[in-house]
Structures are given as C-alpha cells and as structure tokens.
VEXLOSE-898310 format. One record per residue (C-alpha): y, x, z; chain. Coordinates in steps of 0.2 Angstrom, whole numbers, always signed. Layout:
N
Y / X / Z / A
...
This chain:
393
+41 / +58 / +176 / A
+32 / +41 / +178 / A
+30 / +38 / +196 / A
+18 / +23 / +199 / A
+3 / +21 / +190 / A
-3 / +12 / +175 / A
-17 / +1 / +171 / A
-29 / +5 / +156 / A
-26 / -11 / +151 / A
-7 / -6 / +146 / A
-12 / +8 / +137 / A
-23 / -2 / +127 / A
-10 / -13 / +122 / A
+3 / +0 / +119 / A
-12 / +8 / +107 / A
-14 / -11 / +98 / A
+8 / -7 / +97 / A
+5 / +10 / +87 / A
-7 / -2 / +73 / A
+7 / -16 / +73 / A
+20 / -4 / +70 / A
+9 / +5 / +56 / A
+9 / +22 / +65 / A
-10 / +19 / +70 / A
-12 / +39 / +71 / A
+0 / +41 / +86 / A
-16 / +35 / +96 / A
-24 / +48 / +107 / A
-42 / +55 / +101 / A
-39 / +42 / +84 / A
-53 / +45 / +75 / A
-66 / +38 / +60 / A
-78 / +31 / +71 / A
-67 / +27 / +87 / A
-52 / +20 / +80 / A
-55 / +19 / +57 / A
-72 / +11 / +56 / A
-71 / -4 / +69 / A
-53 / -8 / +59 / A
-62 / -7 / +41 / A
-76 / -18 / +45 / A
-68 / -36 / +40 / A
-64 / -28 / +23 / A
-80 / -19 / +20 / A
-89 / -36 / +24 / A
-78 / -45 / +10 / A
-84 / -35 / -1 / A
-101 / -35 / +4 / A
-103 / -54 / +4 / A
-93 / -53 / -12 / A
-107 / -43 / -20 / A
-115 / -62 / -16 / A
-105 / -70 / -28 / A
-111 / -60 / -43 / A
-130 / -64 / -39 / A
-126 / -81 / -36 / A
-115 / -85 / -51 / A
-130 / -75 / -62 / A
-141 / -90 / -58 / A
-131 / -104 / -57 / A
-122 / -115 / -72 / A
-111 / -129 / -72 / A
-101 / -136 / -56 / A
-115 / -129 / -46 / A
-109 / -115 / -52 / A
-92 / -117 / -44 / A
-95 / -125 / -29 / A
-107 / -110 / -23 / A
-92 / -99 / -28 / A
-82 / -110 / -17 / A
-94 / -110 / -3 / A
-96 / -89 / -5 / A
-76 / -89 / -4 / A
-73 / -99 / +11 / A
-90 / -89 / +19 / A
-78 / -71 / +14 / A
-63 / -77 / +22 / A
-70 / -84 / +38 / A
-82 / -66 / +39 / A
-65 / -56 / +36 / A
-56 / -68 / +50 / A
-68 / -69 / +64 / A
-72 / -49 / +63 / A
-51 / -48 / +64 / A
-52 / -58 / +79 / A
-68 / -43 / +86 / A
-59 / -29 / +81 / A
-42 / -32 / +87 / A
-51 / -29 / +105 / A
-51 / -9 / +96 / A
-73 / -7 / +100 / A
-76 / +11 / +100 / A
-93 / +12 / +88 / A
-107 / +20 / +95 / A
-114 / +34 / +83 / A
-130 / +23 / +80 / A
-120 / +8 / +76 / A
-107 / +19 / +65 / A
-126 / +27 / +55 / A
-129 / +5 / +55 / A
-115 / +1 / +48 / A
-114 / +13 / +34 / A
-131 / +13 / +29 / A
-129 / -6 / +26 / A
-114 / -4 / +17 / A
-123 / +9 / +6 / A
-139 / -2 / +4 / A
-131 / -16 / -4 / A
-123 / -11 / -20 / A
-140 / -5 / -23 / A
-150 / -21 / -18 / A
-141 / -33 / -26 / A
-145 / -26 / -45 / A
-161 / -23 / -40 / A
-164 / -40 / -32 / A
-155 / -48 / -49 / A
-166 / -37 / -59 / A
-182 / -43 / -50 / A
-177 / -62 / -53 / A
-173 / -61 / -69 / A
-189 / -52 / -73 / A
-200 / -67 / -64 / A
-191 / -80 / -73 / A
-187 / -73 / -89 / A
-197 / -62 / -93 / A
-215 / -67 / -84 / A
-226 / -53 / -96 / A
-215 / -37 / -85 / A
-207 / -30 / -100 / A
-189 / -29 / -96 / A
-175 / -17 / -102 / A
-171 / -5 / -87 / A
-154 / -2 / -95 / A
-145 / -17 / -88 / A
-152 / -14 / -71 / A
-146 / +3 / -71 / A
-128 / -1 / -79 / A
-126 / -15 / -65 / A
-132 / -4 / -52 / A
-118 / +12 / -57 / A
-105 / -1 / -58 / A
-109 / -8 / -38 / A
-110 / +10 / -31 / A
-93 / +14 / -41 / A
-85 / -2 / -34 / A
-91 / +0 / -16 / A
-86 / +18 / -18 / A
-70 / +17 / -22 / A
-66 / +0 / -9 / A
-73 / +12 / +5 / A
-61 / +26 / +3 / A
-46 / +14 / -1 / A
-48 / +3 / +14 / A
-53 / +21 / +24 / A
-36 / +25 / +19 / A
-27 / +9 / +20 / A
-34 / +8 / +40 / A
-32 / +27 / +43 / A
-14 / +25 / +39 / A
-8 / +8 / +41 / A
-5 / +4 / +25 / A
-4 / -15 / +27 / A
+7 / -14 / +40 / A
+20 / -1 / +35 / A
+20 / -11 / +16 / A
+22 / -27 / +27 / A
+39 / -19 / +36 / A
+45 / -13 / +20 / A
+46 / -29 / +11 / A
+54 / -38 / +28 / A
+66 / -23 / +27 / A
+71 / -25 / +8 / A
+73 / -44 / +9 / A
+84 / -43 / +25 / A
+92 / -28 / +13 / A
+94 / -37 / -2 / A
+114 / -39 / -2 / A
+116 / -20 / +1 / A
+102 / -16 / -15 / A
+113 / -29 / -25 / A
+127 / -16 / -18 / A
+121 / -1 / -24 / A
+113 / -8 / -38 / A
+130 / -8 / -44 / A
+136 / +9 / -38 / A
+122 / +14 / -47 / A
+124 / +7 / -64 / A
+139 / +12 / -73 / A
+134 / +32 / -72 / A
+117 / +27 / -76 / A
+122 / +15 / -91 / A
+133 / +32 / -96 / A
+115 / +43 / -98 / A
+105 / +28 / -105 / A
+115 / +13 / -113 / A
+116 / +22 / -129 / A
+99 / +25 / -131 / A
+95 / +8 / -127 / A
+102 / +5 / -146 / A
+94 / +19 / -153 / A
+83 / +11 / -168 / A
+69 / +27 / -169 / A
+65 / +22 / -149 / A
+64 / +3 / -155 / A
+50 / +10 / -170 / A
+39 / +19 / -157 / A
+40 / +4 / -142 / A
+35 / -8 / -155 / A
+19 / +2 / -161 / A
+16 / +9 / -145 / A
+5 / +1 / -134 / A
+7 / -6 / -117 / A
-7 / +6 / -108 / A
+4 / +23 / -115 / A
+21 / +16 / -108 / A
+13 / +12 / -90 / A
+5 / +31 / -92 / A
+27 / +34 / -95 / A
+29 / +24 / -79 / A
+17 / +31 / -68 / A
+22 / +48 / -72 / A
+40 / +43 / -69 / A
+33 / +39 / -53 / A
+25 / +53 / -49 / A
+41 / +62 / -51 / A
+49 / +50 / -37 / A
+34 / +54 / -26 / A
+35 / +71 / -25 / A
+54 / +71 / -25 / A
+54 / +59 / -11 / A
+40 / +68 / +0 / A
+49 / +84 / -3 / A
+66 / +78 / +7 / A
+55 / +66 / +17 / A
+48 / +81 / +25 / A
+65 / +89 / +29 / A
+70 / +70 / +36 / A
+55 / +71 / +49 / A
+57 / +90 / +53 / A
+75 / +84 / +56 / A
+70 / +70 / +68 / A
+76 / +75 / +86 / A
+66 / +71 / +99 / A
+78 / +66 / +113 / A
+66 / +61 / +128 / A
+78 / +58 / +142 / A
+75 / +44 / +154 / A
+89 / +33 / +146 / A
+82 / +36 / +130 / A
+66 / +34 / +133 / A
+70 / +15 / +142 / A
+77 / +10 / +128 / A
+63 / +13 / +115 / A
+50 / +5 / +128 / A
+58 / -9 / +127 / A
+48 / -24 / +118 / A
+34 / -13 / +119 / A
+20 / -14 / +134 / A
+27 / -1 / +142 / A
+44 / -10 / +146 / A
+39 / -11 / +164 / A
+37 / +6 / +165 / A
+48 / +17 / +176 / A
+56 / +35 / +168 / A
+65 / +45 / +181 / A
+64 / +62 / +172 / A
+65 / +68 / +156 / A
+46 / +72 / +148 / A
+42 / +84 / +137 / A
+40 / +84 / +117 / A
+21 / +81 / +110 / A
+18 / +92 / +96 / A
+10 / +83 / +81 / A
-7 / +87 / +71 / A
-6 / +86 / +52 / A
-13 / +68 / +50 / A
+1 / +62 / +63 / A
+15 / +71 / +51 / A
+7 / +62 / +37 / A
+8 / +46 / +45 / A
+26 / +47 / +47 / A
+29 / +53 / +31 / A
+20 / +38 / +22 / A
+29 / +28 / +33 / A
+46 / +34 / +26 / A
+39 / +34 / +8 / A
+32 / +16 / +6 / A
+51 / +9 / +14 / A
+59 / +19 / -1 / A
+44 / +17 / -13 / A
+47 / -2 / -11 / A
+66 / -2 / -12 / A
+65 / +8 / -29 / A
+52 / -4 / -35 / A
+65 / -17 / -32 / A
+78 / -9 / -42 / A
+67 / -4 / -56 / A
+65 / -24 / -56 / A
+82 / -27 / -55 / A
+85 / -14 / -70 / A
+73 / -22 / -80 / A
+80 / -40 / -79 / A
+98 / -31 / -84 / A
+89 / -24 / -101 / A
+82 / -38 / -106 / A
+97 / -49 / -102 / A
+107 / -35 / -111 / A
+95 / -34 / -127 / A
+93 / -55 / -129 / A
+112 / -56 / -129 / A
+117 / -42 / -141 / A
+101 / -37 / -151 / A
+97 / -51 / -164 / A
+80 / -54 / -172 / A
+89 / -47 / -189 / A
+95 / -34 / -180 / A
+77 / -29 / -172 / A
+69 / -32 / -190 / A
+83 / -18 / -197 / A
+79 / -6 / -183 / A
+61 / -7 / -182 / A
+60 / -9 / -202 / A
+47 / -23 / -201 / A
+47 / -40 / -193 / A
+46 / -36 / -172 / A
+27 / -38 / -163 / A
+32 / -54 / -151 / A
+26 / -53 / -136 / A
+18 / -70 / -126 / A
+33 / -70 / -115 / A
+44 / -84 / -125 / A
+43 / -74 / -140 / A
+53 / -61 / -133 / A
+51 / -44 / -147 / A
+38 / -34 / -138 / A
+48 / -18 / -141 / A
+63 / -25 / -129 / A
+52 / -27 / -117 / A
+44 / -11 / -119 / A
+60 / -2 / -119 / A
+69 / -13 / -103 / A
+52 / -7 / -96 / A
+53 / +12 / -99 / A
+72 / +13 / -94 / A
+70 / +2 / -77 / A
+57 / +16 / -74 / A
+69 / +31 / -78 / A
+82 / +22 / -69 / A
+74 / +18 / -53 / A
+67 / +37 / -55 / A
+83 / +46 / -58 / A
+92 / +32 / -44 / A
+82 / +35 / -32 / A
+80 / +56 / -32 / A
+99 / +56 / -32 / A
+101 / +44 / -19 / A
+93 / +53 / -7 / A
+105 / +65 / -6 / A
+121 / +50 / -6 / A
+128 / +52 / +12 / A
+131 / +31 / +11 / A
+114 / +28 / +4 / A
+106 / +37 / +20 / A
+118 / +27 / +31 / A
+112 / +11 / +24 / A
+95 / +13 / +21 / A
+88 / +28 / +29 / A
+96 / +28 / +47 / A
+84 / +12 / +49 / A
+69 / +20 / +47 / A
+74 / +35 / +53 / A
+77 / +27 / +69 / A
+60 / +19 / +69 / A
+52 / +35 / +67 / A
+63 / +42 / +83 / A
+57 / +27 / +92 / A
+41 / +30 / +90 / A
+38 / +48 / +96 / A
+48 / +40 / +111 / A
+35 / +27 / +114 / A
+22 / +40 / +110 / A
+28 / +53 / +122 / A
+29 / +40 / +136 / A
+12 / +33 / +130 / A
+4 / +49 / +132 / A
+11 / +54 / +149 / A
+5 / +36 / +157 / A
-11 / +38 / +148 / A
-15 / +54 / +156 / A
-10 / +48 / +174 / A
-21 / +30 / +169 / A
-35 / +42 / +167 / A
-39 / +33 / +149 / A
C-alpha cells in the first residue's frame, strides 16, 4: 500500500525507465499509436529524407556530387536527433496525426521515382518517349525498402530492441573474463566431437567449392536451432520468476528509479501479464544469451583458424582438396579454412550454448543477472501500476 500521492509527472518518468531499461511494454495502455509511433518517427524520417539522396545523386556528378550527399547526411542525422529530443517527452499521436504520418511515409517511396522519372523525361528525353520499365522497377524497390524499415523499426521500438542489445553488449564486456572461463570448460568436450573432423580432407573438398551464401544458410540454420532451444527454456525461466512484492523488496528495486521516493508499507499484489509483455521479457532474456553466444562462436572461430594455419600446410591443403586451395582476400588465408573455422564456431556456439543452459554454474554466472533484472522489473512495474492508479494517469 502507497500511502501519499504521486505526481503524473513520476509516472511519466518511471514510464521513460521501462524504455531505458528495454521493457518499453511494461507501460500501461502501451500501444501503436500511443507509445510505438511517436518512438519510430526519427527513424522513419531517416529514411525518408534518405530517399533524398537517391534523386539527388541521379542528377548530380563530380564533388558536387559528394558535397550534396554530405549536406543530405548531416540534414538525416540532425532530423533523427532533434525528433529524439521531441519524442523523449513520449506525445501521444492524435489519430489524424497517426493517418498524417503514415500517409506520408507511404507517399514517398512512391513520389520519388516518379519525380526521378518526370526529370529525366524533361531533360533526356524532351519528345515524351520514355521506357516505363525503370520507373516501375525503382518504384517496387522503394515500396519494398520502406516496407520492410517500417515493420523492423515497428519491431525494434515495440520491443526495445536498441536498448536490451545495448545492455547486452555492456554485460558481455563486463563478462568477458568469465566467457574466457567457460570458453575453456567448454572446449575440450567440444574439441572431442569436432577436432577430428576439422582434419577430415572430404569436408576440406566441399568448403573449398562451396560458396560463402550456402555456409551462412548452415549458419543461420544453426542459429535457428539455438533460437528455439533458447526460447523454449526461456520460457520456463520467466514462468519461474517469483514475484516477491513485499515492502522490503519492493524498496529495494525502486531504488535508482523515479519511484525511490516512494513509500511501501504493505505488500501489493502481482499484475498479471498480456502476451506482448511475456514477449518482452522473453526477448530480453534471448538477446543477452544471443549476444554471449555470438561471442563465443567469435572466439571459436579465432581457435580454428589459429588451429589450421599452425598445423595445416599449403601442401597439406593442396593434398586434401586435390587441387591448389581457392585463397580467400584475407592475407591469402585458403578459403576452405575459413569456411570450415566458420561452420564449426557455428556448431560450436550452437551445441555450447543448448547445453549450457541447463549447467547449474553457467546459470549462476550468467543467467541470475538477468534474471534478476527481469524480477526487478515486475517489482518496479507492480509499484508503477499501483501509484499510477492513485495519480489518476
């Protein structure tokens, strides 16, 4: 129980915490228009005025050409940081200014072509016989490209994507002596299942015909596997998450937030969370372990290749592959090591990271971290809820 009242002010703030924090959901009545769209527009107008830069460049040459593309650079970043500056003040978009906004947005990719399309017809070709097929080609391309930076930044703001990936990296540098530590727990059972094949001369034949877009398709459907492995025990992390609301617990997770001032005299009770909020959290767990593995698949990879150039010889290579090696451009490095350190830093961050998460030290380390930032913020939400309700936001 909250006893003294709470300006609208604090809530406001304590809302402006939840989007630091990358929990941006935990806001009540968060919605597209409320709360998403005010938060996409500095990224939506970078890439509107960057539609600029592709008229402009068609019908410019020489340094010309690069001073404009200058000045439309420098004119992007100031629109992207002076909207920041309006939107960390959270507006609430009116639905005619939401129907605005989008309807701009939508206009442009279509304008632009058609605006190219209309100069170059003036000035290159002055008897109105033009090919349409450009025009239309330009114009598919900009609707795809708006398209698809619309529903990534929807999803980006939705979730705090920039935030949570900011506070992973922080984490994993301040963590980096412990990865170095379970990279070595990690590598002799691993070596075990792999170091053999590392040497096998048929893998080194298919690396050094196949092509680098087939082995990132391996990767990515390495991780995939990690993804749906991690999201499975994530969930059974956050349905673990207790939700101990007493008034000693609750003081403690207010405090650094704007609602340190405020005074807990009874226990309140848990808030029950939708779908999007559950999603939230578990994409805030995901990225911090999505990062850490990316870390180690980096770390794995250095160890292959340092592993290859100190025992595998060109003569060697030539004998396995049974044709000179492709070299790659990185210091004529054979493009089939590269290829394999690739493919087994991917298998072994996969299979690393699906059995870690079941390692009882692993979770100490790495997982109580997060876990506890999770607790903290159904703490901060609960107390947030209650003084918003008696603020009469």
């Amino acid at each position: 129980m909250i006893h003294r009242m709470i300006s609208p002010a604090v809530v406001r703030r304590t809302e402006q915490w939840f989007v630091r924090q990358g929990a941006p959901t935990m806001i009540e009545g968060y919605g597209f228009r409320s709360h998403v769209l005010p938060r996409m527009l500095p990224a939506l107008t970078f890439v509107a005025v960057g539609s600029l830069a592709w008229l402009v460049l068609q019908q410019s040459a020489g340094l010309s050409r690069w001073v404009l593309l200058g000045l439309i650079v420098a004119v992007m970043v100031s629109a992207w940081v002076l909207l920041s500056l309006f939107v960390r003040r959270m507006p609430n978009f009116s639905p005619r200014m939401t129907v605005l906004v989008l309807v701009v947005y939508a206009a442009i990719p279509v304008i632009t072509p058609l605006v190219q399309s209309a100069i170059d017809i003036r000035f290159t070709a002055p008897d109105g016989d033009a090919d349409p097929e450009p025009v239309w080609g330009a114009l598919i391309w900009f609707v795809v490209v708006f398209a698809v930076a619309f529903l990534a930044t929807m999803l980006a703001t939705t979730y705090g994507l920039g935030s949570l990936l900011k506070a992973a990296i922080r984490h994993v540098i301040a963590d980096l002596r412990n990865s170095v530590h379970l990279i070595g727990r990690a590598l002799p059972p691993m070596l075990f299942v792999t170091l053999f094949l590392f040497f096998t001369g048929e893998l080194w034949q298919a690396m050094n015909r196949l092509s680098w877009q087939r082995v990132s398709l391996v990767v990515l459907m390495f991780a995939a596997i990690t993804v749906l492995a991690a999201a499975a025990r994530l969930r059974d992390e956050i349905g673990r998450v207790e939700q101990d609301l007493r008034p000693e617990v609750l003081q403690v997770a207010c405090k650094g937030t704007p609602l340190s001032g405020v005074e807990i005299t009874e226990p309140l009770p848990p808030r029950r969370l939708n779908g999007r909020q559950s999603r939230n959290l578990l994409v805030m767990l995901a990225i911090r372990q999505l990062v850490q593995a990316a870390v180690i698949g980096l770390a794995l990879f250095a160890f292959f290749v340092v592993l290859g150039l100190i025992v595998v010889t060109p003569e060697i290579a030539e004998q396995w592959i049974g044709e000179r090696p492709t070299p790659s451009k990185l210091f004529g490095v054979p493009a089939a090591m590269l290829r394999n350190a690739t493919l087994f830093a991917a298998f072994g961050s996969m299979y690393f990271s699906v059995i870690s998460m079941s390692d009882a030290e692993h979770r100490r380390q790495f997982f109580a971290p997060v876990i506890e930032k999770v607790e903290r913020t159904l703490e901060v939400r609960a107390v947030y809820l209650d003084v918003r309700e008696r603020a009469g936001a």
